[in-house]
C-alpha positions as CSV (number, residue, x, y, z in Angstrom):
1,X,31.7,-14.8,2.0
2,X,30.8,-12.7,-1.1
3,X,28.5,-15.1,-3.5
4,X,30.6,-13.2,-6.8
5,X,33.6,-13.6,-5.4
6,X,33.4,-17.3,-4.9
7,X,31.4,-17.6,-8.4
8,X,34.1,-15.7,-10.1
9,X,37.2,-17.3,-8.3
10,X,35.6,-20.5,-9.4
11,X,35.0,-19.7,-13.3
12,X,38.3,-18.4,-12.9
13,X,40.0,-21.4,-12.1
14,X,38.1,-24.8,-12.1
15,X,37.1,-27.4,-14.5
16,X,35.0,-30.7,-14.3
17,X,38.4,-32.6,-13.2
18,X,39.4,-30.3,-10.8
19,X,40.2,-31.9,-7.6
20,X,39.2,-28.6,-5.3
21,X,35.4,-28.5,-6.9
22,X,33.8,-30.1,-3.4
23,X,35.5,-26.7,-1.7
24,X,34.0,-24.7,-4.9
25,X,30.7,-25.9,-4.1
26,X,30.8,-25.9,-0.2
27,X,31.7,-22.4,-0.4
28,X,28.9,-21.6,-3.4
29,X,26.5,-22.9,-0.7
30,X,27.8,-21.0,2.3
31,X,27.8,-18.0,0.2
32,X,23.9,-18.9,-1.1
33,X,23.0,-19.5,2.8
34,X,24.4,-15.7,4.3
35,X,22.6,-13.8,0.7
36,X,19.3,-15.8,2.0
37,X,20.1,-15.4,5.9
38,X,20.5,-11.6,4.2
39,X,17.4,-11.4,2.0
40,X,15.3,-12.6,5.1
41,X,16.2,-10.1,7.8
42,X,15.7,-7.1,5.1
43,X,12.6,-8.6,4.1
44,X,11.4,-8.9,8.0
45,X,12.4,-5.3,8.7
46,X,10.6,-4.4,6.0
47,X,7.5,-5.5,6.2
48,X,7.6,-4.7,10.3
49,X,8.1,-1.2,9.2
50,X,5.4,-1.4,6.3
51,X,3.1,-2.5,8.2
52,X,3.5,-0.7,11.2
53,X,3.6,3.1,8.8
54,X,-0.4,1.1,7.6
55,X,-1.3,0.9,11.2
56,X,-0.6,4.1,11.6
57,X,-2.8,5.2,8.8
58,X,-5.7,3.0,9.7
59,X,-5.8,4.8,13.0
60,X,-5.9,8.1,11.2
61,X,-8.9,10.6,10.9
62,X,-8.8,12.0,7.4
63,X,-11.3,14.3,8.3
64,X,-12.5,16.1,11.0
65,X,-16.3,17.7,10.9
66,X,-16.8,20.0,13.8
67,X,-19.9,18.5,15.9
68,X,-21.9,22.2,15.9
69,X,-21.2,22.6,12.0
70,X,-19.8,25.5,13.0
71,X,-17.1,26.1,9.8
72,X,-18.5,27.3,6.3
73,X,-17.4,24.8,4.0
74,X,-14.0,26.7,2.8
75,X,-12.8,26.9,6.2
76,X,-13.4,23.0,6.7
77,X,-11.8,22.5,3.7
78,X,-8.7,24.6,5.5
79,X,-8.4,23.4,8.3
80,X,-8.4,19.3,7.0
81,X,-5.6,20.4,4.6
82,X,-3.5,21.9,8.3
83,X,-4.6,18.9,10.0
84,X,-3.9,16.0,7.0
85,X,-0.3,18.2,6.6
86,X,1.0,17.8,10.0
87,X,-0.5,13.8,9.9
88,X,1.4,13.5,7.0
89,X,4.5,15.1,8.9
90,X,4.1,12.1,11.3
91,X,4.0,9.7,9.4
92,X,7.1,10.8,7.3
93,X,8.9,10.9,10.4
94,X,8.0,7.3,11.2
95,X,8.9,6.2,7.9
96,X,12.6,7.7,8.1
């Protein structure tokens, strides 16, 4: 049950002495109980996903030194930006 379509067929067509206005309000508060059943289950999934993409991150290296300093600095530099670009690859995948 749609929460405006039971809001608007009520504005539409009830006053304080109308005899249906229990119905109006049993309805009103189905309709408020499926939006928050709603607004829970995309609020879950959401934050399942968020946190799961920030535990992904945390287990990330951002930067990987060579134990024989063998790379001048420029070619460090290089190879991080390859390695963060394909980490970032990942992640985007996880996120879609």
């Amino acid at each position: 049950m749609e929460i405006e379509s039971v809001l608007r067929q009520g504005a539409a067509s009830l006053n304080w002495s109308s005899i249906t206005l229990d119905k109006f309000f049993s309805d009103v508060n189905s309709a408020i109980e499926e939006l928050t059943s709603l607004l829970k289950t995309i609020t879950d999934l959401r934050d399942v996903h968020i946190d799961a993409v920030l535990d992904e991150i945390a287990k990330k290296v951002i930067i990987n030194l060579p134990e024989d300093h063998s790379l001048s600095l420029e070619e460090m530099l290089r190879f991080n930006e390859v390695t963060l670009f394909y980490k970032l690859l990942q992640l985007k995948y996880k996120i879609l």
